[in-house]
DRENPA-3360 file (N, C-alpha, C; in nm, 2 decimals, always signed):
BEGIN
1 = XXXXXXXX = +7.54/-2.89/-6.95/+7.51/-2.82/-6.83/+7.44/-2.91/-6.73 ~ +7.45/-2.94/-6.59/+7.39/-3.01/-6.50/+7.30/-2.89/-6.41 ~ +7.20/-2.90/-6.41/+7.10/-2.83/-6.33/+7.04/-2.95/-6.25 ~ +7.02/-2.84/-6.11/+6.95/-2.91/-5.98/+6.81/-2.83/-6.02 ~ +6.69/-2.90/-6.01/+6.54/-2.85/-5.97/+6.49/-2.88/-5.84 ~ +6.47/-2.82/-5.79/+6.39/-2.79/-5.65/+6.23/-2.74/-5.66 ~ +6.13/-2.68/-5.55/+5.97/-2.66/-5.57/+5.96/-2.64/-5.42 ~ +5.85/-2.63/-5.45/+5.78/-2.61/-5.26/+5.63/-2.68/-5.29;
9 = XXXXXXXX = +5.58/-2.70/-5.41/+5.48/-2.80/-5.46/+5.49/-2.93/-5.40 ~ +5.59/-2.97/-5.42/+5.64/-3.13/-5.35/+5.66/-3.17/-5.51 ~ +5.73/-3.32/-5.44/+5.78/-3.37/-5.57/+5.67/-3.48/-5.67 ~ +5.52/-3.42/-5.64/+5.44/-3.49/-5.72/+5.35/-3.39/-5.83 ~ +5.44/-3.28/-5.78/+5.39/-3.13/-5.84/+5.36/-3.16/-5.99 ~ +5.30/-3.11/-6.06/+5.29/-3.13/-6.21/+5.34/-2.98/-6.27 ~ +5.34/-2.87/-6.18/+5.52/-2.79/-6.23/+5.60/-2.83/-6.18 ~ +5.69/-2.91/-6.12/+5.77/-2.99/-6.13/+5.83/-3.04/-6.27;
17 = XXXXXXXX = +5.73/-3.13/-6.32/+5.76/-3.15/-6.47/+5.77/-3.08/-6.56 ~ +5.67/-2.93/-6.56/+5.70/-2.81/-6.61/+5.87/-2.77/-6.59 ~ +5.91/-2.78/-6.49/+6.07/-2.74/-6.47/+6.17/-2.84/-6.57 ~ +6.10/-2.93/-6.54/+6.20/-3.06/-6.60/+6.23/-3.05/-6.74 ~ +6.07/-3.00/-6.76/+6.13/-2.99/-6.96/+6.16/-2.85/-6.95 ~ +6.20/-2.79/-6.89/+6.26/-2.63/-6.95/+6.41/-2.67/-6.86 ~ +6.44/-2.75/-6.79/+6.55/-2.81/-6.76/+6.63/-2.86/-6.87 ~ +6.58/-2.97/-6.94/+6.64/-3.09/-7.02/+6.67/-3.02/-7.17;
25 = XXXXXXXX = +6.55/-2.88/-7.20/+6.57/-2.84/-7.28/+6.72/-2.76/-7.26 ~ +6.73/-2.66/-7.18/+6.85/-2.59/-7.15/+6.97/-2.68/-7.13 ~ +6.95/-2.85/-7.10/+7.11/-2.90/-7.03/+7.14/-2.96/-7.20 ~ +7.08/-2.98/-7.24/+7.08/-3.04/-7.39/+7.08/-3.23/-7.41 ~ +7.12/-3.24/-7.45/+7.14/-3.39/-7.48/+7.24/-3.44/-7.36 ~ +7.38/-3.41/-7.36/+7.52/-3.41/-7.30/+7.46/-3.35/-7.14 ~ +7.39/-3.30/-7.12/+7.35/-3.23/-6.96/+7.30/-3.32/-6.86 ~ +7.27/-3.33/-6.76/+7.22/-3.34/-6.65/+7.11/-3.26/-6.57;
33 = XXXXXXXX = +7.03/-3.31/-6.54/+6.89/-3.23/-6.48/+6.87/-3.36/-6.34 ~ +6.92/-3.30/-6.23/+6.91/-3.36/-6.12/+6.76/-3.31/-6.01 ~ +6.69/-3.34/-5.97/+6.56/-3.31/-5.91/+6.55/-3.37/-5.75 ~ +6.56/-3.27/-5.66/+6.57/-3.25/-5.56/+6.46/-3.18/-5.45 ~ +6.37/-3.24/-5.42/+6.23/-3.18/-5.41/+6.18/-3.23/-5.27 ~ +6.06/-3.13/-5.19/+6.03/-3.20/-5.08/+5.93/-3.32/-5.13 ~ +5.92/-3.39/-5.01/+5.80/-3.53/-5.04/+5.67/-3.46/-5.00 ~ +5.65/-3.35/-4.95/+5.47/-3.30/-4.96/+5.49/-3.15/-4.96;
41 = XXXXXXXX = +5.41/-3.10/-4.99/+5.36/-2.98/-5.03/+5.44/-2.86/-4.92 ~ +5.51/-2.77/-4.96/+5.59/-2.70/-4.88/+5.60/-2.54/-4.89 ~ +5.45/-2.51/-4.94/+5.42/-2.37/-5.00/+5.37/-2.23/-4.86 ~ +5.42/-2.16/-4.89/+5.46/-2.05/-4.77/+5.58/-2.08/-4.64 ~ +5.65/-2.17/-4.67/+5.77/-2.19/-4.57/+5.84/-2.10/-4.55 ~ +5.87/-2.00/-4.71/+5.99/-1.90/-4.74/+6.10/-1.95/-4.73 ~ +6.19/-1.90/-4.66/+6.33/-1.99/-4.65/+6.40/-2.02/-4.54 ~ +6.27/-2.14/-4.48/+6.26/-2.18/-4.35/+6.39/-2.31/-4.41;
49 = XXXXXXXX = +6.43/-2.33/-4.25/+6.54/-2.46/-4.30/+6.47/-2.55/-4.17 ~ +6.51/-2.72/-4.17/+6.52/-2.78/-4.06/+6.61/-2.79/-3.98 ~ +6.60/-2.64/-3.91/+6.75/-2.67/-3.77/+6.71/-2.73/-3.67 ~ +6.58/-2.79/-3.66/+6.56/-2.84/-3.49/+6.49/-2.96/-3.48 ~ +6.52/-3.02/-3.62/+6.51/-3.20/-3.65/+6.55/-3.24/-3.77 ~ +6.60/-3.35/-3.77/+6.65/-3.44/-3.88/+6.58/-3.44/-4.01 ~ +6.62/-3.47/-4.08/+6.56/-3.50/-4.24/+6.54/-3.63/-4.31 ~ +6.49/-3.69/-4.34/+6.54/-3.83/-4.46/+6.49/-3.79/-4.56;
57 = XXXXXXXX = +6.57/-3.87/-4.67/+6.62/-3.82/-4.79/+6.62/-3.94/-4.85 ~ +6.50/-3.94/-4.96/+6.46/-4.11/-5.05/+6.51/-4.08/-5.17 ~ +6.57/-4.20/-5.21/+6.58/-4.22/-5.36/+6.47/-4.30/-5.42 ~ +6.41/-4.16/-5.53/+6.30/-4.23/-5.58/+6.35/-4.26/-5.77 ~ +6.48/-4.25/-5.80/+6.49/-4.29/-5.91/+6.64/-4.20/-5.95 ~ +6.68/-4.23/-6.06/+6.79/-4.18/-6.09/+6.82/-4.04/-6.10 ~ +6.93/-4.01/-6.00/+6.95/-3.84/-6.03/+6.80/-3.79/-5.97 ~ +6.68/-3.84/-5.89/+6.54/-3.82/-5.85/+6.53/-3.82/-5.68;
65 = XXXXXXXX = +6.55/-3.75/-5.61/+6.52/-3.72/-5.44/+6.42/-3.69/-5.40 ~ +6.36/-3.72/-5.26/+6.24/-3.64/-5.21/+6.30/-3.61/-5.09 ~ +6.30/-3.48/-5.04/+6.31/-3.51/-4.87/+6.22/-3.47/-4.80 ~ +6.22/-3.48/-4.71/+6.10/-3.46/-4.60/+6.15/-3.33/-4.51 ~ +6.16/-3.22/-4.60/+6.18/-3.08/-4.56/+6.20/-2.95/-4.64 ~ +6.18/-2.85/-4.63/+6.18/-2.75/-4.72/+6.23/-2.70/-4.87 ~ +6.22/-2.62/-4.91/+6.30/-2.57/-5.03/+6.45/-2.58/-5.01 ~ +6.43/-2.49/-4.87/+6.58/-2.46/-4.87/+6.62/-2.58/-4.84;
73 = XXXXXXXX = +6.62/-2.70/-4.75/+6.67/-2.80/-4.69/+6.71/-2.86/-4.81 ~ +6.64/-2.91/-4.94/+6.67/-2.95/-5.07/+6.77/-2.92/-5.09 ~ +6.82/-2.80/-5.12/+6.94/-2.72/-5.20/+7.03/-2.78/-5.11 ~ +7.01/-2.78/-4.97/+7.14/-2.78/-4.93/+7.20/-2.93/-4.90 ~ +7.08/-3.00/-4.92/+7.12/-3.20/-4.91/+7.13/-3.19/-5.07 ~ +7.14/-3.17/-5.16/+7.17/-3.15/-5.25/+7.31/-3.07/-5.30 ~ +7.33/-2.97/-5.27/+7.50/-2.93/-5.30/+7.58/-2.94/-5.22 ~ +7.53/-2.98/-5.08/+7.70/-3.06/-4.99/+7.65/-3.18/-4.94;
81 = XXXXXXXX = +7.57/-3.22/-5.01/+7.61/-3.40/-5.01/+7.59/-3.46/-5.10 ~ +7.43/-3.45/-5.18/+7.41/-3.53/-5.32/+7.52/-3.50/-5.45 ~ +7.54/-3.39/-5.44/+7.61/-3.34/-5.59/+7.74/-3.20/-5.52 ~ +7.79/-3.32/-5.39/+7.93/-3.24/-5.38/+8.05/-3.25/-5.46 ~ +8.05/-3.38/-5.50/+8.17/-3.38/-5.61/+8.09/-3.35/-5.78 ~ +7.97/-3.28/-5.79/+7.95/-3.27/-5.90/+7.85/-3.12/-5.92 ~ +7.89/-3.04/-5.84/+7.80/-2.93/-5.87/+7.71/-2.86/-5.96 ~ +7.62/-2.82/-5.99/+7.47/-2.77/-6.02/+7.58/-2.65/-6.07;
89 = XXXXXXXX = +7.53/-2.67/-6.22/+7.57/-2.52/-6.29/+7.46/-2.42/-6.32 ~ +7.33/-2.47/-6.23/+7.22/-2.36/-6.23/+7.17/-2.47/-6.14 ~ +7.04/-2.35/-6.06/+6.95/-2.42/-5.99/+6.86/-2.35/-6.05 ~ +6.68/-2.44/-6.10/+6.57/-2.36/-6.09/+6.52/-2.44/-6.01 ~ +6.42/-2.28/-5.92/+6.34/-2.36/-5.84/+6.17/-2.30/-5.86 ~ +6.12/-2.42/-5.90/+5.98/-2.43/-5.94/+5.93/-2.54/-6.04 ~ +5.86/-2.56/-6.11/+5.76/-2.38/-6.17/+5.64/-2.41/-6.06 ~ +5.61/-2.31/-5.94/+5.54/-2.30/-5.89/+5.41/-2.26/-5.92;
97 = XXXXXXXX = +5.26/-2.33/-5.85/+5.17/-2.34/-5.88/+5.13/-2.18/-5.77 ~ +5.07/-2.12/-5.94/+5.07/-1.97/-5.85/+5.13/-1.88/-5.84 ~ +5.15/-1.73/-5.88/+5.25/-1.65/-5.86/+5.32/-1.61/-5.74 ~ +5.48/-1.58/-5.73/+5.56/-1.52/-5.66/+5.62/-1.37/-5.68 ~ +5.49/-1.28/-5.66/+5.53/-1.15/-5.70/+5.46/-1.03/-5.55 ~ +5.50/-0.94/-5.58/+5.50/-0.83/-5.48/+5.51/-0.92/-5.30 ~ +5.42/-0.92/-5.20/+5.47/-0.96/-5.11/+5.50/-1.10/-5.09 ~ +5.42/-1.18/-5.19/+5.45/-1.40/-5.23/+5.59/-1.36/-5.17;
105 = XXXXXXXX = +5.67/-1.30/-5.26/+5.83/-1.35/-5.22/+5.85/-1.37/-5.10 ~ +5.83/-1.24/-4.99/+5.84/-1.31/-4.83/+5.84/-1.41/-4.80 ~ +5.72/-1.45/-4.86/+5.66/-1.58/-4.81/+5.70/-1.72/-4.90 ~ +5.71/-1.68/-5.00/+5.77/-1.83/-5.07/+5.88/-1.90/-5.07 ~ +5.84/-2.07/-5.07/+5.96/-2.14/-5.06/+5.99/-2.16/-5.17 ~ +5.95/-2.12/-5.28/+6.01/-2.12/-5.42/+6.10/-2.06/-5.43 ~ +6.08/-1.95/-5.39/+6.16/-1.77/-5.39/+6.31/-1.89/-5.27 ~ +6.20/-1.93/-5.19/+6.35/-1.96/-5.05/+6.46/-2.06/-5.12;
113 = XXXXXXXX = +6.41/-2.16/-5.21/+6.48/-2.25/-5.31/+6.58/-2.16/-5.35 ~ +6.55/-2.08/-5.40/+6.66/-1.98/-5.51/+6.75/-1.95/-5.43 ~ +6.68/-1.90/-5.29/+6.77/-1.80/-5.24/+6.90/-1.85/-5.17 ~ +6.85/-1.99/-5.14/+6.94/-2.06/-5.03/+7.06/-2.10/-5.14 ~ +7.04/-2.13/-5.27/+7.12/-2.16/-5.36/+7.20/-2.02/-5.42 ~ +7.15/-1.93/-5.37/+7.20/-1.78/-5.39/+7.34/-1.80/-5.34 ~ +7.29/-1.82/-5.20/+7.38/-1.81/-5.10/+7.49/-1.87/-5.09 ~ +7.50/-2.04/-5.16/+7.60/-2.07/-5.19/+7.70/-2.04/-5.28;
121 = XXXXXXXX = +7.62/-1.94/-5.34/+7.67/-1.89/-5.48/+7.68/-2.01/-5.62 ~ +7.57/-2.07/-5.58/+7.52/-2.09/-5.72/+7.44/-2.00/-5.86 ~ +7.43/-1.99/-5.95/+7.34/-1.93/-6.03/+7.19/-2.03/-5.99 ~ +7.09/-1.90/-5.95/+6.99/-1.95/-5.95/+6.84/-1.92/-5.97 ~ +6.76/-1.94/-6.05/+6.63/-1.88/-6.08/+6.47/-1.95/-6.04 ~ +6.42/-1.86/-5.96/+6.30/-1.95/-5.91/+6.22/-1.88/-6.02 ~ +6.10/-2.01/-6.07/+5.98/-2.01/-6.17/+5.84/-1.96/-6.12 ~ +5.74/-1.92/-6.17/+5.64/-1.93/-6.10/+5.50/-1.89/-6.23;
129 = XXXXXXXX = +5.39/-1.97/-6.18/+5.31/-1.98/-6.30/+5.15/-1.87/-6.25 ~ +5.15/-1.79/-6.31/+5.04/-1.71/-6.23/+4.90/-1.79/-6.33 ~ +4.83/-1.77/-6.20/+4.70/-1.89/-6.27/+4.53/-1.72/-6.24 ~ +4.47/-1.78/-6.33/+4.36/-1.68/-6.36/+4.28/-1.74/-6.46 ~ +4.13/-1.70/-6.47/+4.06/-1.73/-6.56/+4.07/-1.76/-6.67 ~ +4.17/-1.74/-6.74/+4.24/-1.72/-6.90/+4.30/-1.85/-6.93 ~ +4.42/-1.88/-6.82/+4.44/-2.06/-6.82/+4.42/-2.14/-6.70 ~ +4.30/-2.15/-6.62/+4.25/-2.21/-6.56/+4.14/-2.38/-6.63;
137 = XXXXXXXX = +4.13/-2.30/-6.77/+4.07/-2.41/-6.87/+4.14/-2.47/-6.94 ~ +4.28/-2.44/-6.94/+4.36/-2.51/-7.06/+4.36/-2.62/-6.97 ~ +4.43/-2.70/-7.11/+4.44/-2.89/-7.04/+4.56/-2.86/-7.01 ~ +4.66/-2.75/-7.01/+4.82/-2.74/-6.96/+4.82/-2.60/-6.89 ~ +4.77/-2.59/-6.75/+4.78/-2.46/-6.70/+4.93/-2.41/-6.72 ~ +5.05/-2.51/-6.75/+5.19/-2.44/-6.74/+5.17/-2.39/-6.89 ~ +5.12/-2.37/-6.94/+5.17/-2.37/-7.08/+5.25/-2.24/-7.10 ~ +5.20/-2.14/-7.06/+5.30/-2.04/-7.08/+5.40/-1.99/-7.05;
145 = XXXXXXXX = +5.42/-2.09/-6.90/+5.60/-2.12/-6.86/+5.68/-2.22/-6.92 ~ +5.57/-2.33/-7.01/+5.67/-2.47/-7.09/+5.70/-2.36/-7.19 ~ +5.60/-2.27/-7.26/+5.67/-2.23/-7.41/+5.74/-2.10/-7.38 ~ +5.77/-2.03/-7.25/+5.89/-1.92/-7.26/+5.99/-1.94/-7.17 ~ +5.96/-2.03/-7.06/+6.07/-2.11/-6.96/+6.23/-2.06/-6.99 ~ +6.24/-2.17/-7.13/+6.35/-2.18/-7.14/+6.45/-2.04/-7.22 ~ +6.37/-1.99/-7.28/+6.39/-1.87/-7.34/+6.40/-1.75/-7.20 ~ +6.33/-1.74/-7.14/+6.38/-1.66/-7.02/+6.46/-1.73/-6.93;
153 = XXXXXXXX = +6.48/-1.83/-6.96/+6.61/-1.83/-6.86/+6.74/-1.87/-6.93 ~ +6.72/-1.84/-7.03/+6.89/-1.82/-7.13/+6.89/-1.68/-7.09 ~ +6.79/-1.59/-7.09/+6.76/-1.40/-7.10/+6.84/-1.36/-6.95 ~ +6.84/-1.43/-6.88/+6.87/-1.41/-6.72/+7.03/-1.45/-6.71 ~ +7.08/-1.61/-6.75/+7.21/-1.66/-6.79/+7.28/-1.54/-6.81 ~ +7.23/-1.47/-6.98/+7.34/-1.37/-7.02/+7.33/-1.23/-6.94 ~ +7.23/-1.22/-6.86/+7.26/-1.08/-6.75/+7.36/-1.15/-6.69 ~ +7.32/-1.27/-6.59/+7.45/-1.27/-6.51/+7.37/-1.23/-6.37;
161 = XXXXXXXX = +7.50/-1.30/-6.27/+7.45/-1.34/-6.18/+7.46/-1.22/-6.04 ~ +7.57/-1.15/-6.10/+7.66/-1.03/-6.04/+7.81/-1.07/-6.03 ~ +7.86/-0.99/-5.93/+8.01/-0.99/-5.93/+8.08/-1.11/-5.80 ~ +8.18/-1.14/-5.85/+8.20/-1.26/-5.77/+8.25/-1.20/-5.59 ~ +8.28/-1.08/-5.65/+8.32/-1.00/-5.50/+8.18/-0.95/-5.43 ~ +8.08/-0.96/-5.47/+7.92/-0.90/-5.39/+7.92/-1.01/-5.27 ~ +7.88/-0.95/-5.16/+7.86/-1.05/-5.03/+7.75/-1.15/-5.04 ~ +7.62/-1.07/-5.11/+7.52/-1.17/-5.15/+7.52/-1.19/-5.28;
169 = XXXXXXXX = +7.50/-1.31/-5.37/+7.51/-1.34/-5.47/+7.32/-1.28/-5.55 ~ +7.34/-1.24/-5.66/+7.21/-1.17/-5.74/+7.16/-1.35/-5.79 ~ +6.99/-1.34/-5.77/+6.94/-1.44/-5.83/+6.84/-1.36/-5.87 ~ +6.80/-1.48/-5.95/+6.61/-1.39/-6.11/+6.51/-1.47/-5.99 ~ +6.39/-1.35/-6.01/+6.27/-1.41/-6.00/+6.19/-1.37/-6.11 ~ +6.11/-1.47/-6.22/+6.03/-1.49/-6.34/+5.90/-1.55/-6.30 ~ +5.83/-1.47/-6.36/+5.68/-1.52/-6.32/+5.61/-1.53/-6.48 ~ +5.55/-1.61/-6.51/+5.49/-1.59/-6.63/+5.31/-1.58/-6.59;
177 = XXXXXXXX = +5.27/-1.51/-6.72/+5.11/-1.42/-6.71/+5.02/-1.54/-6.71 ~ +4.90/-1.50/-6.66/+4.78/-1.61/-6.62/+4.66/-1.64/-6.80 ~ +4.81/-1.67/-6.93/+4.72/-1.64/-7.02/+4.80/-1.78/-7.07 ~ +4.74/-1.83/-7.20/+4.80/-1.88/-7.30/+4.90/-1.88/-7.38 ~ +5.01/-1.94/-7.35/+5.11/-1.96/-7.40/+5.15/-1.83/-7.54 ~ +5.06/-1.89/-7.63/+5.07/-1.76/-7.75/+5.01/-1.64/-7.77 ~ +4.99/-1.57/-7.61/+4.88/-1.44/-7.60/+5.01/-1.39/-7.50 ~ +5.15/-1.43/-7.47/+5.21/-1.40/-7.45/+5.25/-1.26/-7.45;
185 = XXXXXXXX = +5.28/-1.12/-7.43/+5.35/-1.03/-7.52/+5.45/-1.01/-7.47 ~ +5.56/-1.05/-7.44/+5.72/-1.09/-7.43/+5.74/-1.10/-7.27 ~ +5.84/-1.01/-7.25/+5.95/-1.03/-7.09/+5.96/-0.88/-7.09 ~ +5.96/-0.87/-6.94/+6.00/-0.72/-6.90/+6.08/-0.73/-6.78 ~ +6.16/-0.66/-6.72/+6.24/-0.65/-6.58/+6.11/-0.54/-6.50 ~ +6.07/-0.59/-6.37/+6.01/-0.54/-6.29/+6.06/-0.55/-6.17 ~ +6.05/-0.47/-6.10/+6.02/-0.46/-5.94/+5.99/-0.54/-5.88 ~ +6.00/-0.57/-5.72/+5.92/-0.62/-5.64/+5.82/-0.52/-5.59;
193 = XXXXXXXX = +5.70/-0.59/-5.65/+5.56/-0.51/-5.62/+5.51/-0.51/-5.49 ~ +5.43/-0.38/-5.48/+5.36/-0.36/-5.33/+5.22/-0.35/-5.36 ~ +5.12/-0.45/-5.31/+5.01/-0.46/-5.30/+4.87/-0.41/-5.22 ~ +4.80/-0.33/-5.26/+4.74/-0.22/-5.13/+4.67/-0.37/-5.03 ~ +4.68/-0.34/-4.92/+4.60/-0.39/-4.84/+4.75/-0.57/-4.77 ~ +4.79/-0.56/-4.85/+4.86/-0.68/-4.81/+4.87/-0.82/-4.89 ~ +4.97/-0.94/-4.87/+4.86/-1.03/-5.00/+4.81/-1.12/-4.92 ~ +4.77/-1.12/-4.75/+4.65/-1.17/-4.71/+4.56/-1.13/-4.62;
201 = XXXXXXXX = +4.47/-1.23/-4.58/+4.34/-1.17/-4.51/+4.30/-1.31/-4.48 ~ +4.23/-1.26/-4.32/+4.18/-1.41/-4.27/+4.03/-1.42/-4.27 ~ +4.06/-1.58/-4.27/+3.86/-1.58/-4.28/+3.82/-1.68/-4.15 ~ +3.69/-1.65/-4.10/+3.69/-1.74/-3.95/+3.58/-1.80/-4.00 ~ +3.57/-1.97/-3.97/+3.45/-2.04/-4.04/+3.45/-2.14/-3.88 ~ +3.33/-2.21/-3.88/+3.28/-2.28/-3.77/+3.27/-2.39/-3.83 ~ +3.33/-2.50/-3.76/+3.32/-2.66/-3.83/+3.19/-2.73/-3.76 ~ +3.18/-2.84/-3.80/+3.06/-2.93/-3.73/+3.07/-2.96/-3.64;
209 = XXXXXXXX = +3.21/-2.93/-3.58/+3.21/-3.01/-3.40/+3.18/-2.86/-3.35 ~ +3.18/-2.76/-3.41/+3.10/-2.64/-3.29/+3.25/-2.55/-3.28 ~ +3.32/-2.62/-3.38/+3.49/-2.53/-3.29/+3.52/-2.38/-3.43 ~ +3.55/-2.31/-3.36/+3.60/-2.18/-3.44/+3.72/-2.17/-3.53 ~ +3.79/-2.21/-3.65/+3.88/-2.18/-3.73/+3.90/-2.08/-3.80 ~ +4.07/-2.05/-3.83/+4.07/-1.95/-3.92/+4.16/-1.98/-4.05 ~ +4.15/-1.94/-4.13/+4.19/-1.99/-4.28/+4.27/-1.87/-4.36 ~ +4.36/-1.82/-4.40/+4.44/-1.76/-4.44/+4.40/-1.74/-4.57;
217 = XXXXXXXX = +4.37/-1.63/-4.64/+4.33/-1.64/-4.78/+4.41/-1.54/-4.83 ~ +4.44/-1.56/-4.98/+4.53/-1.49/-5.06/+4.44/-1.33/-5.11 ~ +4.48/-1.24/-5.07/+4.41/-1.14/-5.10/+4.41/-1.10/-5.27 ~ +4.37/-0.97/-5.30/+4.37/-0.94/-5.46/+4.46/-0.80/-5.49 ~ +4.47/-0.71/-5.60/+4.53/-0.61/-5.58/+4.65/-0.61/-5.68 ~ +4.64/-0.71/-5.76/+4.78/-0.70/-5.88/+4.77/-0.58/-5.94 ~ +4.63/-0.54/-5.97/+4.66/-0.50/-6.13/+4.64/-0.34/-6.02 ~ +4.64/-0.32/-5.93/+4.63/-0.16/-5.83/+4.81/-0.17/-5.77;
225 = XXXXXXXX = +4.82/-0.22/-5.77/+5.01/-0.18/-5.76/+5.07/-0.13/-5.89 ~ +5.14/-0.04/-5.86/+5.22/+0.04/-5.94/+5.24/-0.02/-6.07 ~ +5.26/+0.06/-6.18/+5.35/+0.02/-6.32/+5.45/+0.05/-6.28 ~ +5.52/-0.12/-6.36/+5.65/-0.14/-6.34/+5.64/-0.24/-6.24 ~ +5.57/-0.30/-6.13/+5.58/-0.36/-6.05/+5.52/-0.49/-6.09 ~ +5.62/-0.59/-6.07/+5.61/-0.72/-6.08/+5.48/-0.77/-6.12 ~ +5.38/-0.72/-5.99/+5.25/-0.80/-5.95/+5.15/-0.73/-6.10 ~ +5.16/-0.61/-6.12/+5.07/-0.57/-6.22/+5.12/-0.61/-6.37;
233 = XXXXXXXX = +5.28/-0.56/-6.42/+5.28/-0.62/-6.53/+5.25/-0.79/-6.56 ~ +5.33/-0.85/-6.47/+5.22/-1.01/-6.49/+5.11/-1.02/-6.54 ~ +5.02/-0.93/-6.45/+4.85/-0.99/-6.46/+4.85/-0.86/-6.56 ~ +4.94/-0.82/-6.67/+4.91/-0.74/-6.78/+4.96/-0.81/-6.87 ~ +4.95/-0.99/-6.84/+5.05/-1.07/-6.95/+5.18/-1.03/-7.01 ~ +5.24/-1.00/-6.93/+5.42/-1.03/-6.96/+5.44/-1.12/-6.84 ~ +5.62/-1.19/-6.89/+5.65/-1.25/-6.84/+5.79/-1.20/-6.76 ~ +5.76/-1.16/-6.58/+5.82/-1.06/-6.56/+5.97/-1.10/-6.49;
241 = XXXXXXXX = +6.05/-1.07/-6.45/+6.20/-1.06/-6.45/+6.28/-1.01/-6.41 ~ +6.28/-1.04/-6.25/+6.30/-0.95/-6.13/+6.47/-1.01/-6.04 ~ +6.53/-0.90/-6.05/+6.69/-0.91/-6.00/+6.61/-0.92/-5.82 ~ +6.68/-1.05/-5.75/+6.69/-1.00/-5.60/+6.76/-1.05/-5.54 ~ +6.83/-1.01/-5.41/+6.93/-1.08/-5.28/+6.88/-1.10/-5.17 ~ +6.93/-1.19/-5.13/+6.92/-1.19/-4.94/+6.92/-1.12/-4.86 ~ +7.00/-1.01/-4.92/+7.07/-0.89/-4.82/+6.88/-0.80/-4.75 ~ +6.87/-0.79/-4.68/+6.76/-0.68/-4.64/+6.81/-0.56/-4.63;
249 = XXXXXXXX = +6.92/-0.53/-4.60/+6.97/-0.40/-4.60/+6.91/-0.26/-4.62 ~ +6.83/-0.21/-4.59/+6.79/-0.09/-4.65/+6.91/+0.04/-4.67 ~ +6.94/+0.01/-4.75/+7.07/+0.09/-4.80/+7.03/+0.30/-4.76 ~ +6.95/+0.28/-4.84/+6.90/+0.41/-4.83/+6.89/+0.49/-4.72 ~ +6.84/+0.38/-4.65/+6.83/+0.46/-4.47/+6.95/+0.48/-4.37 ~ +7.05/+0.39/-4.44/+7.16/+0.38/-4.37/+7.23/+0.44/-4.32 ~ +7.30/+0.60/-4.39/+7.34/+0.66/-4.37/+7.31/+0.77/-4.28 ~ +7.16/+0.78/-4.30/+7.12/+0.89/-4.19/+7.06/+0.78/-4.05;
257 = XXXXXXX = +7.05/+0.62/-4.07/+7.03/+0.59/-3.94/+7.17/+0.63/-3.86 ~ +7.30/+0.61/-3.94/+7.43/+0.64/-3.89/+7.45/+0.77/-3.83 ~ +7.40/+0.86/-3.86/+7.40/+0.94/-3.85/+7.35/+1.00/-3.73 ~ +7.19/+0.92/-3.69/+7.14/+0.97/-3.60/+7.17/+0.86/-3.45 ~ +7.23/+0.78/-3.46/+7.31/+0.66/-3.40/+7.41/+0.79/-3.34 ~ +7.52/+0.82/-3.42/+7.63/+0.90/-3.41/+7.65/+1.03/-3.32 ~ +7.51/+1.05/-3.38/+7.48/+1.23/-3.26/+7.39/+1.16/-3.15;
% end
């Protein structure tokens, strides 16, 4: 198997390496694990691209890239130019520092890694490591995405990706719980969770030159979103396992928007 890894950490991320060994484990001996990453920290971009300036693209070692642009810009200097004659038989993108659940997705370039590789119609799963009191002391905050990593994403493989005829291709989003590896209690398919209040809030602080800033802070509310919803079984230690697309479509509304379009 040849897998591409991507992040929005950057490529000095230490889930990065977390990816690599749930990479190397899944390509096996005979596989390939190619790493395609930005050169600095690229966390809330979502699945911003660079349309309105250039990129460069370093080789920092074999089958090893940085560029100087998003998640998504990765995937895509990566499957139509780095590995056009050799295509990514999966992409993961992460293991991100931090959960991607209930509204994170909007906002994440992890989530935008996956998606942009969706779009090509690659198979693709973005990682994410929820951090909390529990493993904030371990010497391996990934620990409980290195020891189920690779196991949920064989779990995901044999769902499948969807149908080759769907306009948007299905990709996993997996989040593993803010505990220890072996306090695990398995995998569940959840939702995209909705969090009361939003997942941010600003804070205004005064610097020493006298000037007024504001600082974006991650709000709270896992465990108050619904059961079943991504954001709360996580921080209920599973490790959760969420089908999503590109498509925004609100299907539901469709017909009676048509409807009232019509009359």
């Amino acid at each position: 198997m040849r897998i591409l890894i991507t992040n929005d950490d950057g490529i000095t991320a230490p889930g990065l390496k977390a990816a690599e060994d749930i990479a190397h484990e899944l390509a096996g001996p005979e596989g390939e694990v190619w790493v395609v990453a930005p050169e600095s920290e690229q966390s809330g971009v979502a699945h911003c691209i660079s349309y309105t300036k250039p990129m460069r693209l370093n080789q920092l070692g074999p089958r090893r890239f940085a560029v100087d642009g998003s998640p998504a810009d990765c995937v895509i200097c990566a499957v139509k130019h780095l590995m056009a004659d050799c295509p990514p038989d999966l992409v993961l993108s992460g293991v991100n520092r931090g959960h991607n659940v209930a509204e994170d997705i909007v906002y994440s370039g992890t989530v935008g890694g996956a998606m942009e590789a969706a779009i090509h119609r690659f198979p693709a799963v973005s990682l994410s490591q929820y951090y909390g009191p529990n493993n904030l002391g371990l010497d391996d905050t990934f620990e409980a995405s290195r020891r189920h990593g690779a196991a949920a994403v064989r779990k995901v493989l044999k769902m499948g990706f969807g149908q080759r005829s769907d306009p948007y291709q299905l990709f996993w989003n997996v989040n593993f719980p803010p505990i220890p590896g072996d306090q695990v209690r398995g995998m569940r398919a959840a939702r995209q969770g909705a969090r009361p209040g939003g997942a941010f809030q600003i804070r205004q602080d005064v610097a020493p030159n006298g000037r007024t800033y504001f600082w974006l802070t991650h709000g709270k509310g896992n465990i108050e979103s619904r059961p079943g919803d991504d954001a709360r079984e996580c921080a209920e230690g599973w490790v959760t396992v969420t089908p999503l697309r590109a498509d925004l479509t609100s299907e539901d509304d469709l017909s009676a928007a048509a409807a009232a379009l019509n009359g």
